[in-house]
N, C-alpha and C positions, 0 to 999 in steps of 0.2 A: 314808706308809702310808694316811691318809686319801687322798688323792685318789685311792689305787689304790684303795682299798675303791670309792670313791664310781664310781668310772671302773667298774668289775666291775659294779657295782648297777645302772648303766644298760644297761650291755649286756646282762646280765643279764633286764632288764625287757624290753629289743627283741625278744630271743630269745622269748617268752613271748608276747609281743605277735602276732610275726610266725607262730605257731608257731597260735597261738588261731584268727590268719586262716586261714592255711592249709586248719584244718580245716573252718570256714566255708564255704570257696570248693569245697572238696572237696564239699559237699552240695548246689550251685549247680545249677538244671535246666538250663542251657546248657553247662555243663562234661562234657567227654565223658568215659566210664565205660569205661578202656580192660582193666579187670579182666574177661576169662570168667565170673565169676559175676556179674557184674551183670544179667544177663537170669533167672538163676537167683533171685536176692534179690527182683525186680520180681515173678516168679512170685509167688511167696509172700505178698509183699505185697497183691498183688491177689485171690490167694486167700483170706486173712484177712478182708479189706473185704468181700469176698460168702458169707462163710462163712454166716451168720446167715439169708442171701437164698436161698440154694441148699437148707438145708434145710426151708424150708417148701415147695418147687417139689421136691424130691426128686432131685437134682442138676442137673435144669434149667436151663441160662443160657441158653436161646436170646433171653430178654428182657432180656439186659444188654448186647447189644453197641454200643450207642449211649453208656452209661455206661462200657465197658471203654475207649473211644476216649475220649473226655476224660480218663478216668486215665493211659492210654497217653501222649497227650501230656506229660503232666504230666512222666512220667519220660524223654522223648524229647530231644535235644539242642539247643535253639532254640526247640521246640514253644510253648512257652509266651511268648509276646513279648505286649509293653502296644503297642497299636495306638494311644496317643498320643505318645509318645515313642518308638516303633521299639526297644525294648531288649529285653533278654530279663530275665524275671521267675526271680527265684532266690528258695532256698527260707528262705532268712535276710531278707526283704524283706517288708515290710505291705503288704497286696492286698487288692482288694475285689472282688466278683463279681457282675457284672450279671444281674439274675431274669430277665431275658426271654431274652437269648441265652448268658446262663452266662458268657462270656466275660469274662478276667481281666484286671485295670488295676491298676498301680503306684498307690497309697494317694493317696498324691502327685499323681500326677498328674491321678486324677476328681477331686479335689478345685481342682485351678487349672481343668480343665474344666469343673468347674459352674461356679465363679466366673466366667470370661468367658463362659458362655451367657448368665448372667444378665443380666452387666454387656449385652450386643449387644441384649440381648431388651428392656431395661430403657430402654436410652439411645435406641430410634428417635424420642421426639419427649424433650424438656424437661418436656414437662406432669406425665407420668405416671412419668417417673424416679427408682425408687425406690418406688413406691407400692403397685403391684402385685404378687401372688404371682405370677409365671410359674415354668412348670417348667422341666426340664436336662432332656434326652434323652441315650439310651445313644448313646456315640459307633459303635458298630456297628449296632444294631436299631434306632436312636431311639425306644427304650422313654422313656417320659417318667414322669418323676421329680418331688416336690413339691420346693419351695427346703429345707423343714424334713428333708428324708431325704437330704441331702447327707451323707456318710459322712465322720466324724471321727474311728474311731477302727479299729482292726485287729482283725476277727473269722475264725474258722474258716469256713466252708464253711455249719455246719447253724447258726451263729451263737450255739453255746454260750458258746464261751469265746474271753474277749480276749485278745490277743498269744498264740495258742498255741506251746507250746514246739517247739523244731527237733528234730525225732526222727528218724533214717536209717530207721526202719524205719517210716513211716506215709510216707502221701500227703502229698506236700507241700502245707503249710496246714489241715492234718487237724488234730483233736483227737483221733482215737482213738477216740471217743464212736461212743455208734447216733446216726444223722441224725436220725431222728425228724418228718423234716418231714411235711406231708399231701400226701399223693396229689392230682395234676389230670389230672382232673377231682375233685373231693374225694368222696371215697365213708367217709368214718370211717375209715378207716385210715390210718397214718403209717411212711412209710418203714424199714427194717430195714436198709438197709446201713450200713458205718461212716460215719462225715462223708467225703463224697466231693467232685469239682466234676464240673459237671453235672447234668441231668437227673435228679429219681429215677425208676426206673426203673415199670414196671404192677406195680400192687396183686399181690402170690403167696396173698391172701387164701382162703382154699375157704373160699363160703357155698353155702347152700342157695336157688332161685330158680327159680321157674317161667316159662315162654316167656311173651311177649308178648298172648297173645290169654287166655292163663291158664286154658287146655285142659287141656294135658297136667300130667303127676305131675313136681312140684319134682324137683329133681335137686341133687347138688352141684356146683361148677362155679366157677372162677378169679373172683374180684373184679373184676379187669380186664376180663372177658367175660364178665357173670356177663347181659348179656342176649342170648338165644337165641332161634331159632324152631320150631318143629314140623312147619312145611313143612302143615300141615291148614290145610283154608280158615276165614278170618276169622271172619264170620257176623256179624260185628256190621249193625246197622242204620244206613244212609248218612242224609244230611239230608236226602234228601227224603222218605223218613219211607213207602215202599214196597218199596224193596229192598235188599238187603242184601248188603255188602262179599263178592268173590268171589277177592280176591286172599288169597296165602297169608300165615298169620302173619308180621306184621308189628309195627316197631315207630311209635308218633307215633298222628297220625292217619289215617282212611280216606282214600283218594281221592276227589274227587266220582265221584257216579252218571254211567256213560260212558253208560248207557240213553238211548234217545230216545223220545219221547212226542210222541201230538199235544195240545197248549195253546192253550188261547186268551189273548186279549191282556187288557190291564186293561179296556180298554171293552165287550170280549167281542164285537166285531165279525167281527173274524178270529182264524182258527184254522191253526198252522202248528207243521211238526215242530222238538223244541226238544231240547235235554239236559235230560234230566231233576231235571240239578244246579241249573239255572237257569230254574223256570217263571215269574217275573214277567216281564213283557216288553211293551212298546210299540208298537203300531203307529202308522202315519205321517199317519192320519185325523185332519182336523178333529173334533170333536165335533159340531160343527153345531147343536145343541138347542135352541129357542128361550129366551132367560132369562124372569124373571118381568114385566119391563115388557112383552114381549108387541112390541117394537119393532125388538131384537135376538137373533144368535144368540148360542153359545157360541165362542170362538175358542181353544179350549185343547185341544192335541192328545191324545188318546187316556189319559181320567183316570181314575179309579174315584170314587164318593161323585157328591152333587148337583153342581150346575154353579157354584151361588153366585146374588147380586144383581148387578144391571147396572152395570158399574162406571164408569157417567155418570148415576148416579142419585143423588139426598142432595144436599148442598152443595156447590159446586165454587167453587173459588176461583178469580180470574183469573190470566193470565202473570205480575204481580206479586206475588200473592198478597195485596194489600191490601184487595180488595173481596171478598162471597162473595156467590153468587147462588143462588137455587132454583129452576132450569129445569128445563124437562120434558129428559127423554134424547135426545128428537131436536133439540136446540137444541144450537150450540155456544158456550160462556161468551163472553161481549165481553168487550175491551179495557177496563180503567175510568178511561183517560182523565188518571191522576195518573202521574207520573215514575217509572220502574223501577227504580231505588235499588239492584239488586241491584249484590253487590259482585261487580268486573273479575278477569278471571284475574289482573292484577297484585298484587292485595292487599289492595292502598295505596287505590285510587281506586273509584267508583261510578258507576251508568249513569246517565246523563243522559239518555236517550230517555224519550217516554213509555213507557207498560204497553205491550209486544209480542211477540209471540209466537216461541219460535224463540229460541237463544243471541244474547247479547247481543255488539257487535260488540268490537273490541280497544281496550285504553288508547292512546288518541294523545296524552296530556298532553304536553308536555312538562316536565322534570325535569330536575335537578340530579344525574347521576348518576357515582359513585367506581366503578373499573375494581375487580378481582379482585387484584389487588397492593397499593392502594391509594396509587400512585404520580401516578395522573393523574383529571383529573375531565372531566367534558362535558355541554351540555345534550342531550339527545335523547328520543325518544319512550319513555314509560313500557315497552311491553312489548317493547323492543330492549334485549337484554343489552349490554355495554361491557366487552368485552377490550381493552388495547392490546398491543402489539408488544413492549415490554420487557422480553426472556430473563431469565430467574431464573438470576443468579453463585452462588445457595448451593451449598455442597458436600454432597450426598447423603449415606446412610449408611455407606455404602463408605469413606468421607473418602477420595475418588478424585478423581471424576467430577462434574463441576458437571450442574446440575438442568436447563438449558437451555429450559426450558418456558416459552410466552411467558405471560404476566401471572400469575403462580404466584402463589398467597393464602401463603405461607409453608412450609405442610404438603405437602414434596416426597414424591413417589411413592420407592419402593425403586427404587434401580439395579438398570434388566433387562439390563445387560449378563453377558455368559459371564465368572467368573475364567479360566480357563483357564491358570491358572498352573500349572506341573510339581510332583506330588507329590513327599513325601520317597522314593519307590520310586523315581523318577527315568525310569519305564516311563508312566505314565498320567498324563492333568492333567487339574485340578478340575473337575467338569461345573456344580459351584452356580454362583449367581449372585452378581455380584461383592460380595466383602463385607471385613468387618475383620480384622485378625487373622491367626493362621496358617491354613491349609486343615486341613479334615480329613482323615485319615490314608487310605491305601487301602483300600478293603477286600476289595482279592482274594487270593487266595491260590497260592501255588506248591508245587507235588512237586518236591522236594531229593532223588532217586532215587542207590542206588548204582552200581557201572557196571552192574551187571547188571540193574538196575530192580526187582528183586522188595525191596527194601527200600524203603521209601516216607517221608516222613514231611512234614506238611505247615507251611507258614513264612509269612510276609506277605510280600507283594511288594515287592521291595527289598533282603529277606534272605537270598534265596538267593547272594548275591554274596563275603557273607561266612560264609553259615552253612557249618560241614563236613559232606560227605553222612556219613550212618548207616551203621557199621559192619557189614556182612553177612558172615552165618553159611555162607553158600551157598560150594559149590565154585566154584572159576573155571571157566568154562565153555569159552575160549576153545580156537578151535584152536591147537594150536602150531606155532608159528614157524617150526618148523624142519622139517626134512622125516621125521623119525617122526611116527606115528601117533597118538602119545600120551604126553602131557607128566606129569612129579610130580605129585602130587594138591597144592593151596595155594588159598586161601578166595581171594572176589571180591577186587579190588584192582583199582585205576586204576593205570593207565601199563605200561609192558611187563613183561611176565613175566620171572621168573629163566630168566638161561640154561640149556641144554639139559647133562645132563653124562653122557649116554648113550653111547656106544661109535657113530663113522660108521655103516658097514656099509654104503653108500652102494657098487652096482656100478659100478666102472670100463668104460671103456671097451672092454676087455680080458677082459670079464668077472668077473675077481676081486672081493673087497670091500676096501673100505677099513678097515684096520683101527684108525686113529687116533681119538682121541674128538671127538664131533659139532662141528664147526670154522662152521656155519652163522652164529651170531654170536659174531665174535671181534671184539677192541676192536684198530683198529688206528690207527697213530700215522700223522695228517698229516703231511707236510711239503712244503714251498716253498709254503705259504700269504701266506705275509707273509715278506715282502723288508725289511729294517732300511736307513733310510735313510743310516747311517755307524755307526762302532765306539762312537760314544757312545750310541745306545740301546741300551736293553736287552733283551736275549732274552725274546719272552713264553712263555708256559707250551706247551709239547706241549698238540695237542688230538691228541683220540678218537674214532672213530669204528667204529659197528658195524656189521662186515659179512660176509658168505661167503667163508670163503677156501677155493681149492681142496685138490681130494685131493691127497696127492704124488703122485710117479710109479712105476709099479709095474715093479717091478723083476726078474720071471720071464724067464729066455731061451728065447726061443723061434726055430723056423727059419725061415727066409724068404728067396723066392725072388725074384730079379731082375726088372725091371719087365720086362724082352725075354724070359726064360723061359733065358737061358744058364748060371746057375750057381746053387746055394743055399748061404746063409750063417746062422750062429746071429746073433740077439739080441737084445737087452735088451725087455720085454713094452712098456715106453714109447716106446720108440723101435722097434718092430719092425713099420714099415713098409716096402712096397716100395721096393726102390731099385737105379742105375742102375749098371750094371758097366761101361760107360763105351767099349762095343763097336760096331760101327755095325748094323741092326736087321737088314739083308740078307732083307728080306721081296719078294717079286715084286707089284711095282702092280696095279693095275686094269686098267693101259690093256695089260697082259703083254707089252711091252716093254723098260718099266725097273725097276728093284728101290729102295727105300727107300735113301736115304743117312742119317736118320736116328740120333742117339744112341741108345743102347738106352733103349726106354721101356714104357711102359703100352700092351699092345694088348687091344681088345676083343674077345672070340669071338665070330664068324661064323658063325650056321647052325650053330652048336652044333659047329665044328669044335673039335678036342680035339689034335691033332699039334700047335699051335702055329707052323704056316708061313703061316698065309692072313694076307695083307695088313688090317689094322683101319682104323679111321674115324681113330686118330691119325698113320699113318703119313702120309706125303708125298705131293704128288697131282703128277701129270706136268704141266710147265708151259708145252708145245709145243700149239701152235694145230692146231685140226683142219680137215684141208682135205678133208672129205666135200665133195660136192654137196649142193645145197639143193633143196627141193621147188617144181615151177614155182609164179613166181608171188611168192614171198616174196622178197625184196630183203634181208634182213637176213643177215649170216653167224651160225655157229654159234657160241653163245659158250663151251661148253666145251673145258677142254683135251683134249689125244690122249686117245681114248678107244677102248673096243672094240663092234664093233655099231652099227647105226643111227645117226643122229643125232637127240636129239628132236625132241619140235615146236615151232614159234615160237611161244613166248608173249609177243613186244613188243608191247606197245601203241601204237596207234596213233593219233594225235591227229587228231580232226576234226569238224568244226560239223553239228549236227545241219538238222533242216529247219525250222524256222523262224530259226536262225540266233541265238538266245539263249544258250543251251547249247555249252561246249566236251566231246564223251563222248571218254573214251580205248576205244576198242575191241582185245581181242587181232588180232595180223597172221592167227592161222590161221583165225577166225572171219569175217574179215573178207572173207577171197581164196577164201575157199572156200562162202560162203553162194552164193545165185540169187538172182533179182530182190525176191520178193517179202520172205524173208530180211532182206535188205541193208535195206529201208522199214523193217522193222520196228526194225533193230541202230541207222541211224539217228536213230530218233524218240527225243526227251528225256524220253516218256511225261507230260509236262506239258500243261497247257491251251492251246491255239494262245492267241498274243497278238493276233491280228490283230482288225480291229472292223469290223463288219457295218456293210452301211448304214443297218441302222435304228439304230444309235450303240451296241449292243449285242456282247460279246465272243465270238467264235465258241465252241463249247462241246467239240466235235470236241478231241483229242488232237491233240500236234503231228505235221504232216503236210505232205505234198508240195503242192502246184498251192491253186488257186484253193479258198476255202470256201463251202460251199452257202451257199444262201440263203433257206431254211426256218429260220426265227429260234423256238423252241419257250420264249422267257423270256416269264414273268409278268409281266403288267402290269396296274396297277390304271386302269379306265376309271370318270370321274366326270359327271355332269348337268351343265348348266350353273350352277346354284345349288351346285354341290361338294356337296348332300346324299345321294345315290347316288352310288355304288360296288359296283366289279365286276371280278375279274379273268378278264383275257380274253389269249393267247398273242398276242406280237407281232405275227407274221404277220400272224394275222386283219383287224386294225388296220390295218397297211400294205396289206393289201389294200382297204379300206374295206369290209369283209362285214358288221361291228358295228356300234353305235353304240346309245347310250344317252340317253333324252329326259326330263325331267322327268315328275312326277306330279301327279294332282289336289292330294295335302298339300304338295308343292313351290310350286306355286302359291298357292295358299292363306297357309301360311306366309308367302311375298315379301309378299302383298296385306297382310297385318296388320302383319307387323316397317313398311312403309310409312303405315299408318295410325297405328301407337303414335307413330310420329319426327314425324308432322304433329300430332298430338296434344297432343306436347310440346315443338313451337315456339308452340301456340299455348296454352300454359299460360302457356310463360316470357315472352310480346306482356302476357300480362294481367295478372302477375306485375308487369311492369315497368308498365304503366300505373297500376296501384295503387299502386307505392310513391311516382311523380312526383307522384299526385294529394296521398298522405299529405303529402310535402315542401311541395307547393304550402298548404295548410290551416295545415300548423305554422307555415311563412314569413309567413302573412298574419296570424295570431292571434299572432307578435311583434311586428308591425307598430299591431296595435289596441291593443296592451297590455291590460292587466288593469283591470276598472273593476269599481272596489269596490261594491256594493251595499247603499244603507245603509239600511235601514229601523228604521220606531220599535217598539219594544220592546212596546205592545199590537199590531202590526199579526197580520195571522195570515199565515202564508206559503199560499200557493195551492199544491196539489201537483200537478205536472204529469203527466200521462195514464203509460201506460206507451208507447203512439203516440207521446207525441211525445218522449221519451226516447229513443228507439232507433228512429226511422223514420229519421236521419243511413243509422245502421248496417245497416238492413236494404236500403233502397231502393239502393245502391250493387251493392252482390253483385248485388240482381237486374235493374238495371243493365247489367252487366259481362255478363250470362249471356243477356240479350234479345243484346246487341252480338254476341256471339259465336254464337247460334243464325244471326242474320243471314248473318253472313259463312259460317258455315257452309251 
């Protein structure tokens, strides 16, 4: 007895258990609501939540529909899915709601999503790992987020209350509560509908608030609108402090002055039309004014105020800046003759020239210098960087893709590669760039429509695969199937409609109707599909298939007479066609020598003949050869049989080569024998182009024709100069006869003479080209030969500076040189 009590107790408990679920899953927002009142109960609902909203607008919702759409989903079948786990959000689940795009995520799962943003954001180098606040972004909007407002625990909507209770009759994740939130733009007021998700909706506040320019008489007038204009002009006074604003109430500030004025410049020299929003302005004059040394002018373009002191007058310092002088303005400071100390772009080092004027020249030290890796070392010149060759093996942030960069200081760049891995939608792949982790979610969206489309509801990409479309209220629209006009009335639904169970009526052939019921889709049974390969397999199932079966057969007797017109007989309306009494037809032929031997059949009436004796087009045709005469001239006999009257005319064809002899034409025999001369040229000719070719290499143009072709050739032809620069079309002929002809021009000439002088021009570039570079070869070969001889002087000696003549007289006297030699030759 115990162990049965205990055995009861358990089950007992499951039943309860499973029964608790049930009701659970039963309030799920992906779970479909196949009860009729469920649209009814959503009403209600929805109307409660805006009850509060509606009466300060005075039934007005035209400013909730952005907010009805977010609760709509809510209650919608899939609507509500976490766009990082691809699931659907049900209303027994902790959720958390993004402020920037509203959108809802599984508790759980923003929360592993902050966590690995942080961890990606945190981990790019070792230094700072861990150290800094970086923020999370919404995984939709990339609303960014502090690390400290990572959501830990389960809130409603307006954020009153924690884990609020599952109620069937609130918004799912509702408290029930007013929202309360503040209006944005924040105007002091806070939201009036219940805890909603979503948007709150424009302020329904009525204040009192006068238009923009603050003319007219305050008014009452919506919060959400509460600034207005009067459409009166502005009047205010613009910045430049003359005319005044002429646009109509507005709100901000004025526009500048569109006015134009004439102004003068800062120096007051010139005067030019300007806007009147911007009168300072510059013109492009020197100043020119003499300063106060009385030596120089001013050099400062177009100022207001004095000019200043002469700015080489007081003490001036030398290029080093270690000596100071006091010279007059028209002196320029000397050199002072001590070492120029300043320090080298390189950093490190100092100039060693004396005091000189002008930037000092580069570090040539050389130095002990470490590459950018710190792999390798080298001596070289101070201001020459030191890369070597050696790719960087580290693995980037991606932990993919190696860094490949040649001498990398350690601190790699992000991997610019595309991920371009396939979303979980399995429709789109990732556009970021390549990184850790999983990808972010899609964020597009799909219409889940019913068959008839007017039900909508929208899902993530990926979803639509397994979500169910939404149950529509709409009739089926479809036509019907069958052949009435109009099917049982039955709401949208996918796949074929119920069959038809209406009465045929469908008129027979016969005329009658069918009276059996509508037989259009009957289910009818295959068979000799499948052949069993011996007694030991087994029989598979009958299939079915749907299809039109016909009407029966109609069964009225009716009379009906013989296909020859000999007898009439009763019967059946499906069987009551013509038929043969089995008589011979005894009709008189054509040719009115013999009569039909024919069975009794089908004859057509003649000329509206009505007695039923005149021979038809079925009867039998006489099959004795006609021995008329023929008409002179035709060769063919008559190919009909015995016949009465005339004999037609010859329509054989006749085969024969036309007159150029390319062409086989069939012509009829009567057209043929019976044309006259000029006729017959014409029946002959293939109406083609003669293929024959002129003397001038040109194809006759003439249609195909008898005898010889003229020789008046009328083809285009392009005539050219002898330099090929002119062109001219002139008719063959002409040319063969030699009447034309085309001579060059003065710019013909002219052009040949220069293209000739540029080509001599530039052989004798490249004569001097090449003797220059022999002479360079020759110099370098001889200055290996001397080697280098050190120059060793003593340390007080002073070096002698050599001319700027005889520096560069090598370099000049050569070129001209080179340009005497070739005037000569020239």
């Amino acid at each position: 007895e115990l162990s049965s009590q205990k055995k009861f107790d358990e089950i007992k408990a499951a039943n309860q258990a499973a029964a608790k679920k049930l009701v659970e899953d039963q309030f799920s927002s992906s779970s479909e609501d196949d009860d009729e009142d469920a649209e009814v109960k959503q009403g209600k609902i929805l109307a409660k939540t805006f009850t509060i909203y509606t009466s300060q607008t005075d039934g007005d919702a035209s400013e909730l529909e952005r907010t009805r759409q977010y609760m709509h989903e809510a209650f919608q079948s899939g609507a509500m899915t976490c766009l990082i786990c691809i699931a659907s959000v049900k209303r027994n689940q902790a959720v958390w709601s993004c402020r920037g795009c509203f959108c809802i995520f599984h508790l759980v799962c923003i929360q592993k999503w902050a966590k690995d943003s942080l961890f990606l954001v945190s981990s790019v180098t070792d230094d700072d790992f861990g150290k800094k606040d970086y923020p999370w972004p919404c995984p939709k909007c990339r609303f960014e987020y502090k690390r400290s407002e990572t959501p830990s625990r389960y809130y409603c909507y307006c954020g009153k209350v924690e884990n609020p209770a599952l109620d069937p009759w609130l918004v799912p994740h509702s408290c029930g509560q007013i929202c309360e939130r503040e209006f944005k733009p924040s105007c002091g007021h806070r939201c009036l509908l219940l805890c909603h998700p979503g948007p709150c909706p424009p302020c329904p506040k009525m204040v009192t608030t006068t238009c923009h320019c603050k003319k007219a008489k305050a008014v009452p007038r919506r919060c959400s609108a509460k600034g207005w204009s009067c459409r009166l002009p502005c009047g205010r006074t613009l910045l430049c402090g003359q005319h005044t604003c002429e646009s109509s109430c507005h709100a901000g500030d004025c526009q500048p002055c569109p006015r134009v004025s004439k102004q003068r410049c800062i120096c007051g020299r010139q005067t030019a039309e300007r806007l009147c929003a911007s009168p300072q302005w510059q013109c492009d004059q020197v100043c020119g004014k003499p300063l106060p040394c009385g030596n120089h002018t001013c050099e400062q373009v177009c100022h207001a105020g004095p000019c200043g002191d002469c700015p080489r007058s007081g003490r001036r310092s030398c290029p080093c800046g270690k000596s100071k002088f006091t010279l007059p303005c028209t002196e320029d400071v000397p050199t002072c003759g001590d070492s120029c100390d300043k320090l080298l772009e390189c950093g490190i080092h100092k100039c060693s020239q004396r005091c000189h004027r002008g930037p000092c020249e580069t570090c040539r030290q050389e130095v002990e210098k470490q590459c950018r890796c710190g792999k390798h070392t080298k001596r070289m010149p101070c201001h020459k960087p030191y890369l070597c060759e050696t790719k960087c093996a580290k693995i980037r942030d991606c932990q993919k893709h190696q860094c490949r960069r040649k001498c990398c200081s350690g601190n790699c760049p992000p991997c610019d590669q595309v991920c371009g891995r396939t979303l979980g939608c399995r429709n789109h792949k990732c556009p970021s760039g390549c990184h850790r982790g999983s990808c972010n979610p899609c964020p597009e969206t799909v219409d889940v429509k019913c068959n008839c489309g007017k039900t909508v509801i929208k899902v993530l990409c990926g979803r639509e695969r397994t979500i169910k479309p939404p149950k529509c209220k709409q009739l089926c629209s479809r036509p019907p199937t069958c052949h009435h006009p109009t099917q049982e009335k039955h709401y949208c639904h996918f796949g074929r409609c119920p069959p038809c169970r209406q009465s045929c009526q469908k008129t027979l052939a016969c005329g009658h109707l069918c009276p059996v019921p509508c037989h259009d889709e009957a289910l009818v049974r295959q068979t000799g599909l499948h052949q069993s390969a011996g007694p030991w397999e087994q029989p598979s199932e009958p299939a079915f298939i749907q299809t039109a079966l016909p009407c029966p057969p109609c069964e009225v007797p009716i009379s009906v007479e013989c296909l020859g017109q000999h007898e009439v007989s009763p019967l059946p309306c499906h069987s009551a066609n013509p038929y043969s009494c089995k008589r011979f037809c005894g009709r008189l032929l054509d040719c009115q020598n013999h009569t039909c031997m024919k069975e009794c059949h089908h004859v057509t009436k003649v000329n509206g003949s009505a007695d039923g004796k005149k021979v038809g087009p079925e009867c039998s045709q006489c099959e004795e050869e006609c021995s008329k005469p023929r008409p002179s001239g035709c060769p063919h006999r008559c190919v009909l049989p015995c016949h009465p009257g005339d004999c037609p005319s010859c329509l054989q064809m006749v085969k024969i080569k036309c007159h150029c002899k390319l062409s086989t034409l069939y012509i009829e025999c009567l057209k043929l024998t019976c044309a006259d001369l000029k006729e017959k040229e014409l029946l002959i000719s293939c109406k083609n182009q003669c293929p024959k070719e002129l003397p001038c290499g040109h194809r006759c143009k003439e249609v195909c024709h008898s005898g010889s072709c003229p020789l008046n050739c009328s083809q285009k032809v392009k005539l050219r100069c002898l330099c090929k620069r002119l062109k001219k079309e002139i008719q063959c002929s002409k040319i063969q006869e030699g009447q034309v002809s085309l001579e060059c021009d003065a710019l013909c000439k002219e052009m040949k003479r220069k293209a000739s002088e540029i080509k001599e021009a530039e052989t004798k570039a490249a004569l001097e080209e090449e003797k220059r570079r022999q002479q360079a070869e020759l110099e370098a070969f001889e200055n290996r030969l001397k080697g280098r001889r050190k120059n060793k002087r003593r340390k007080d000696e002073v070096e002698v500076e050599q001319s700027s003549w005889q520096k560069y007289k090598n370099l000049i006297m050569l070129p001209v040189f080179g340009v005497a030699v070739v005037m000569v030759a020239w």
